[in-house]
N, C-alpha and C positions, 0 to 999 in steps of 0.2 A: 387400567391394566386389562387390556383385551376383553372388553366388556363384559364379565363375568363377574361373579359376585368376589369384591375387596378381599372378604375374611378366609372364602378358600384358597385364594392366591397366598394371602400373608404364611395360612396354613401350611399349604404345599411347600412353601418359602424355607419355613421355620422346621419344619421335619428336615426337607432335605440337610440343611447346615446342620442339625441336629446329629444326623448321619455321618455326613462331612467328616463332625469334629471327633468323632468316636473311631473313625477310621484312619483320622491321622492326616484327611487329604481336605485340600483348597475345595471351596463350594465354587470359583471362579467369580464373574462379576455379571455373567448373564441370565440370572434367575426370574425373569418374569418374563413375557414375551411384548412388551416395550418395545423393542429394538423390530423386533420380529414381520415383516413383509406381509403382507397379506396373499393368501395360496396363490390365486392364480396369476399374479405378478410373479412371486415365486418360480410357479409352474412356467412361467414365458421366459424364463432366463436361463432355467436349466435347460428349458427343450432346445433353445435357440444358441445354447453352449453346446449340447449335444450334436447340434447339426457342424455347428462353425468344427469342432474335433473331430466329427468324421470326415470333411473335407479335408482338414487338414492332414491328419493320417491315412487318408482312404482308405476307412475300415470296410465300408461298405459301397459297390457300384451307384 
């Protein structure tokens, strides 16, 4: 899990739901960052979603 140490994941895990349940509401199913992209792949999708949307609206010259 995102190379960080197990027990503060499970931690941070186990608080949040903890909160969840007291508030009434879903913790959802994405609680660790597993799934999670790494930033600057990330960072190459947005900027490159950013470009293709302003062409396509001509936000900007």
């Amino acid at each position: 899990m995102c190379h960080v140490n197990d027990n503060w994941v499970k931690d941070r895990i186990g608080y949040y739901r903890m909160y969840c349940e007291i508030l009434g509401v879903s913790p959802g199913h994405n609680l660790d960052c597993s799934n999670q992209r790494h930033f600057e792949i990330a960072f190459f999708h947005l900027n490159n979603s950013y470009f293709e949307m302003k062409k396509v609206f001509r936000l900007f010259p």
